[in-house]
C-alpha positions as CSV (number, residue, x, y, z in Angstrom):
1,X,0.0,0.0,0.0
2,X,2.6,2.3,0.6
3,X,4.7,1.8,-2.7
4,X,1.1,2.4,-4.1
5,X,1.0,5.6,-2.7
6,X,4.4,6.5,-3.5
7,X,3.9,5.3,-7.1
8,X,0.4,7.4,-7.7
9,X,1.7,10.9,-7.6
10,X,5.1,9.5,-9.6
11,X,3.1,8.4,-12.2
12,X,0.4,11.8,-12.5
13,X,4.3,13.3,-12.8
14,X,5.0,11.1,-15.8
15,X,1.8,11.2,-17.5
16,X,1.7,15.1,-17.2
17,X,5.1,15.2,-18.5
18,X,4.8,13.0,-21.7
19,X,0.9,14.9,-22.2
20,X,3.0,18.3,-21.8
21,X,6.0,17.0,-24.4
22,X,3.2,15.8,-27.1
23,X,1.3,19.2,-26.7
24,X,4.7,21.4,-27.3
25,X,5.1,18.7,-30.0
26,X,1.9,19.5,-31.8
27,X,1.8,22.9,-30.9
28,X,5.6,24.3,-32.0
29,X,5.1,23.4,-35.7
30,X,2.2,26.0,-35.8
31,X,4.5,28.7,-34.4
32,X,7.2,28.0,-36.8
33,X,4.5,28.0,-39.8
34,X,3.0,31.3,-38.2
35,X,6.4,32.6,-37.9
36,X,7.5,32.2,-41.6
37,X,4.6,33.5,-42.6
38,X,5.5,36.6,-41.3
């Protein structure tokens, strides 16, 4: 139960990290397109 505990908040940690790196991965080719345009 403890190593349940201490796995819980390491794993929200991971999963908010990879969502974070797939939204900067979708999200920076529209910045670079927006910023050629200009």
């Amino acid at each position: 139960d403890l190593l349940s505990q201490m796995l819980e908040p390491l794993m929200m940690v991971v999963i908010g990290s990879l969502i974070g790196i797939i939204m900067m991965g979708m999200y920076l080719p529209i910045f670079n397109m927006g910023s050629v345009i200009q």
